[in-house]
N, C-alpha and C positions, 0 to 999 in steps of 0.2 A: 834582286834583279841581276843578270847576267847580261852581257855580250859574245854572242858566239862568231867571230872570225874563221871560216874556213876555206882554204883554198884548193879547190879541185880541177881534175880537167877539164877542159870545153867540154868535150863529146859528152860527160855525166849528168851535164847541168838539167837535161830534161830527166833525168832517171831521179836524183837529187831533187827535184821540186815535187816529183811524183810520188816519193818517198815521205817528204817532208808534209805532204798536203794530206794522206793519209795520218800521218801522225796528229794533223790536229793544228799546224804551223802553217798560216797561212802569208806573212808578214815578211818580209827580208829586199835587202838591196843585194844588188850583182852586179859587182864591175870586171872587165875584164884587166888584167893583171899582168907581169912578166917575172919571170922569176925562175930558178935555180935551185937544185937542193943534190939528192944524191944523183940525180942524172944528168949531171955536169953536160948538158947541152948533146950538140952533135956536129959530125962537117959536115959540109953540102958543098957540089961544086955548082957555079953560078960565071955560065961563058966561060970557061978555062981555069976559074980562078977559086981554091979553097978557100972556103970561109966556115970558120969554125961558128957557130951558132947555139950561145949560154946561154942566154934569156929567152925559155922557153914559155909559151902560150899558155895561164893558168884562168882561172875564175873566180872572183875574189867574194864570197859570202859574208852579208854582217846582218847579224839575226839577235834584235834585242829581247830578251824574254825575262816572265815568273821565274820563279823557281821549279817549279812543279814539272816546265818545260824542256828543262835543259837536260836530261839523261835522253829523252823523248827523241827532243832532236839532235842528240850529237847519235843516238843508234841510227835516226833517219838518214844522218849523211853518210855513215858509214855504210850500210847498207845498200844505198844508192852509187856511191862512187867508187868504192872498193872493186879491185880489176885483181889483186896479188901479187903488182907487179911494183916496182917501185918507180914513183911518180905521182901515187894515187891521190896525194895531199897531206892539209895538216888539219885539224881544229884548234883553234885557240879557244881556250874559254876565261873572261875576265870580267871581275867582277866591274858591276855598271854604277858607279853612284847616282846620278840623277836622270832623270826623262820629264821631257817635259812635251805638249802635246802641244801644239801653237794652237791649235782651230778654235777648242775650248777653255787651255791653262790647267788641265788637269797635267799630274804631276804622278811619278812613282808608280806603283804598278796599275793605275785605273790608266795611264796615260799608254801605257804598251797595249793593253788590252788583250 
């Protein structure tokens, strides 16, 4: 069992779910995010006054899966959020020790489904 953590842009999130729904993946939370990497932010002026602006707008994916799934969907998110510009995000992929299913108590991979 895996955890796939990936952070992408807003604007991808529907290209990235429509990616990931063809692949077979239909499961994941999305939270919205701030964050920083090589695009060290930007200025913006706001009434007269520069204000440098680092914590940029991301979208936070966590995608628990089989095995079998995980090549699957880290090609689906690439494929969906990839622009070639830099920004476009990251995947983390870590392994999952336990899942557990509250509704039923199933446990491990009968509990991801």
């Amino acid at each position: 069992m895996r955890l796939i953590i990936a952070y992408i842009q807003p604007e991808k999130l529907s290209d990235v779910k429509q990616s990931l729904y063809a692949a077979g993946v239909y499961k994941l939370s999305v939270t919205n995010a701030l964050g920083c990497g090589q695009q060290m932010g930007y200025h913006e002026t706001y009434r007269g006054v520069d204000i440098e602006v680092n914590l940029l707008k991301k979208v936070r994916l966590e995608i628990a899966l089989n095995e079998a799934f995980v090549q699957p969907t880290i090609d689906a998110i690439i494929a969906g959020a990839r622009t070639g510009k830099i920004g476009d995000g990251k995947i983390l992929v870590l392994p999952l020790e336990r899942c557990v299913r509250i509704r039923t108590g199933e446990e491990g991979s009968a509990a991801i489904g």
